[in-house]
C-alpha positions in Angstrom: -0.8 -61.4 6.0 1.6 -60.7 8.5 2.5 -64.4 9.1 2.6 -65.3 4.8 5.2 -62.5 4.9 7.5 -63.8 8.2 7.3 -67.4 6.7 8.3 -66.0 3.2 11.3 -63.8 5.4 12.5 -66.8 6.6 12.8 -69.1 3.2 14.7 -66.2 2.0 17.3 -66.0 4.5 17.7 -69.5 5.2 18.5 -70.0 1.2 20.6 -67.5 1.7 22.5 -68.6 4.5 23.1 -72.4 3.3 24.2 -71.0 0.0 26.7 -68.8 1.6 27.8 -71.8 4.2 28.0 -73.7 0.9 30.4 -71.0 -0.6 32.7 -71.1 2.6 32.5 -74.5 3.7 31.0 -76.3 6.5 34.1 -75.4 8.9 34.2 -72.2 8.7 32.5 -69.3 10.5 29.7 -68.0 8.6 29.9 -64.4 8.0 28.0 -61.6 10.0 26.0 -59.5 7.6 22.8 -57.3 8.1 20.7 -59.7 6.1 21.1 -62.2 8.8 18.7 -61.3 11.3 17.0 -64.1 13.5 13.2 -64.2 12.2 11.5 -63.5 15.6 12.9 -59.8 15.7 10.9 -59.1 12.3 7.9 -57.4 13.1 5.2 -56.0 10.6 2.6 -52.6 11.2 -0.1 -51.8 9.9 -0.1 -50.3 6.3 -0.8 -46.4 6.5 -2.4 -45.0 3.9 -2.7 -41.5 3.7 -1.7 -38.6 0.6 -0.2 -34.8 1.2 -2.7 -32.2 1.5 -4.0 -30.3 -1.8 -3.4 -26.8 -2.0 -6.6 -24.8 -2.3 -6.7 -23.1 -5.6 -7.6 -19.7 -4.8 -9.5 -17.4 -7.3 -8.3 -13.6 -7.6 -12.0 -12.5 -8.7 -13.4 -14.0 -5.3 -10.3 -12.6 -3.4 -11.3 -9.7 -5.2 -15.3 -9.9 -4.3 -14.1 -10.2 -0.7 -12.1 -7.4 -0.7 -15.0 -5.2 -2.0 -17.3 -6.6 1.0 -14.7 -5.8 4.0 -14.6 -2.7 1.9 -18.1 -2.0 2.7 -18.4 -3.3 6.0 -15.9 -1.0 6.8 -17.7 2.3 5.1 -21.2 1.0 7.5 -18.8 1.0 10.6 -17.2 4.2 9.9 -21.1 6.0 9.6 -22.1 4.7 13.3 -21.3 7.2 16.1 -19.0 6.0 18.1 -20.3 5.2 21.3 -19.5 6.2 25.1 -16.9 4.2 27.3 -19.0 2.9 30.0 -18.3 4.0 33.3 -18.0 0.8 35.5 -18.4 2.5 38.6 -21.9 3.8 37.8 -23.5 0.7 36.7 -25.1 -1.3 39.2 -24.4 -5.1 38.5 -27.3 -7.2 37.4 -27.4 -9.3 40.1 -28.2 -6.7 42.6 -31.2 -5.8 40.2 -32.7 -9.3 41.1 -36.3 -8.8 43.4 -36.3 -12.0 44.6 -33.4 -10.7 47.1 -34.9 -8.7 49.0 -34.2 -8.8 52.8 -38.1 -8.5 54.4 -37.9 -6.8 57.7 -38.0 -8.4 60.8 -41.4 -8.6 62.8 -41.7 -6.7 66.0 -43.7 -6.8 69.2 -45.5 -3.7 70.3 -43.6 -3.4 73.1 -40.2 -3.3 71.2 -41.9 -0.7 68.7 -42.5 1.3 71.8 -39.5 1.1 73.0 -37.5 2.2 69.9 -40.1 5.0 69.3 -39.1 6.2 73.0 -35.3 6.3 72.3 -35.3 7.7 69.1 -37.3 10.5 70.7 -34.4 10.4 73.4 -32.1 10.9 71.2 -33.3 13.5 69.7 -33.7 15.4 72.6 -29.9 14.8 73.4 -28.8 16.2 70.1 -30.7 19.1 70.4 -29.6 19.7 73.2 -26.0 19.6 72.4 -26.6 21.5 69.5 -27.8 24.5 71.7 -25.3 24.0 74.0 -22.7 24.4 70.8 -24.5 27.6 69.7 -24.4 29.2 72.8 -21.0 28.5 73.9 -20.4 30.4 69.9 -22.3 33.3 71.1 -20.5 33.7 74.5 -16.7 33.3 72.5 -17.9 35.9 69.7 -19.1 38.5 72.8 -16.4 37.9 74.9 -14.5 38.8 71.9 -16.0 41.8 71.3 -15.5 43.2 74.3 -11.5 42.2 74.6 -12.0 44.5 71.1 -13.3 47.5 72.3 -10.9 47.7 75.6 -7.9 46.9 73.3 -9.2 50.1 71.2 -9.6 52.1 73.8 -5.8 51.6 75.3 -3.9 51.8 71.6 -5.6 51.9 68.3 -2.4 50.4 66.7 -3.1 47.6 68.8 -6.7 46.9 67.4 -6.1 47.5 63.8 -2.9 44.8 64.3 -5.7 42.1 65.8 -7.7 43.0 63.1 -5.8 42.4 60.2 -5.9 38.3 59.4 -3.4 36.0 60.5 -1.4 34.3 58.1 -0.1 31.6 60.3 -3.1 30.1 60.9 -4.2 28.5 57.6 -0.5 28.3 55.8 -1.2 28.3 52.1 2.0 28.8 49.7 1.0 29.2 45.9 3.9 28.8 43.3 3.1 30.7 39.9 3.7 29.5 36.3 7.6 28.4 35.6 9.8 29.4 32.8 9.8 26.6 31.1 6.7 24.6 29.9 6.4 20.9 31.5 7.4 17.9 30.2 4.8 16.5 27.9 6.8 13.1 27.7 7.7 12.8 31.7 6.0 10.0 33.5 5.7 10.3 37.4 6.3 7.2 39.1 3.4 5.8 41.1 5.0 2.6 42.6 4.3 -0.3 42.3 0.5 -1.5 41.0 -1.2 -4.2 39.4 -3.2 -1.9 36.2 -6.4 -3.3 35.7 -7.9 -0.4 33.6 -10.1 -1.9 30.5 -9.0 -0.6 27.2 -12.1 -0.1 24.8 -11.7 -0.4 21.0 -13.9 1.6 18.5 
């Protein structure tokens, strides 16, 4: 097809050229025109055929129908309960749940059983030791403290009821009490710079 139409091309403009060389004479320059193309440039494609896309018709009572079921869809969501955001932190991940993971415990000789049996009793004496030692050195600070009492009260009794009273040096609290004006409900307090990653849940 594309070749009957380049041969039919080229009949067409070389008629058209020797009767315009005929018009002007054999001497003279033929004109330049944009119907004088050399016949090797002409190339052909492929015919495309294609049409616009219909519109869909769309029908109000179906629009209508639809409406009524979103409607009711809506009506069945709104009776649910809505239902707890879970907390991520709580949940153990499923992976972890797996039984085939388990880590089976290392086989031991009888002599290394013994041997761990004997520290761990070792160490157990050690801390109850130092445990005793703690409670005893208590005992001697609370007596010795006693006594620094009772020869304090017998040289001046304003003395005494001075070391009695608490000291408010040596856990500093400082309590502020309710201000004059409410806080602001719309203030945000900057916490520098953070990537948030908090999950928002829709209901």
């Amino acid at each position: 097809m594309s070749s009957a139409l380049s041969r039919s091309l080229c009949r067409v403009l070389t008629r058209h050229r020797a009767t315009s060389s005929f018009l002007l004479g054999e001497h003279h320059r033929v004109l330049q025109s944009p119907l004088f193309v050399p016949v090797m440039t002409l190339k052909t494609t492929a015919a495309l055929r294609a049409e616009p896309k219909k519109k869909k018709k769309v029908d109000p009572r179906r629009e209508l129908v639809l409406r009524e079921r979103m409607k009711k869809k809506l009506k069945k969501l709104e009776k649910v309960p809505p239902e707890f955001i879970p907390v991520e932190d709580l949940i153990t991940p499923a992976k972890y749940l797996d039984e085939t993971r388990e880590r089976s415990a290392p086989r031991l000789s009888f002599e290394e059983s013994e041997r761990r049996a004997l520290l761990l009793k070792e160490w157990c004496r050690y801390k109850k030791n130092q445990h005793m030692a703690e409670v005893e050195a208590v005992e001697l600070a609370l007596e010795a403290q006693r006594e620094a009492l009772e020869e304090l009260k017998l040289e001046s009794e304003e003395l005494y009821q001075a070391a009695l009273k608490p000291d408010p040096l040596l856990f500093p609290f400082t309590h502020e009490g309710p201000a004059y004006t409410p806080a602001n409900t719309k203030y945000y307090a900057p916490d520098g710079k953070y990537n948030d990653i908090t999950k928002v849940y829709t209901q």
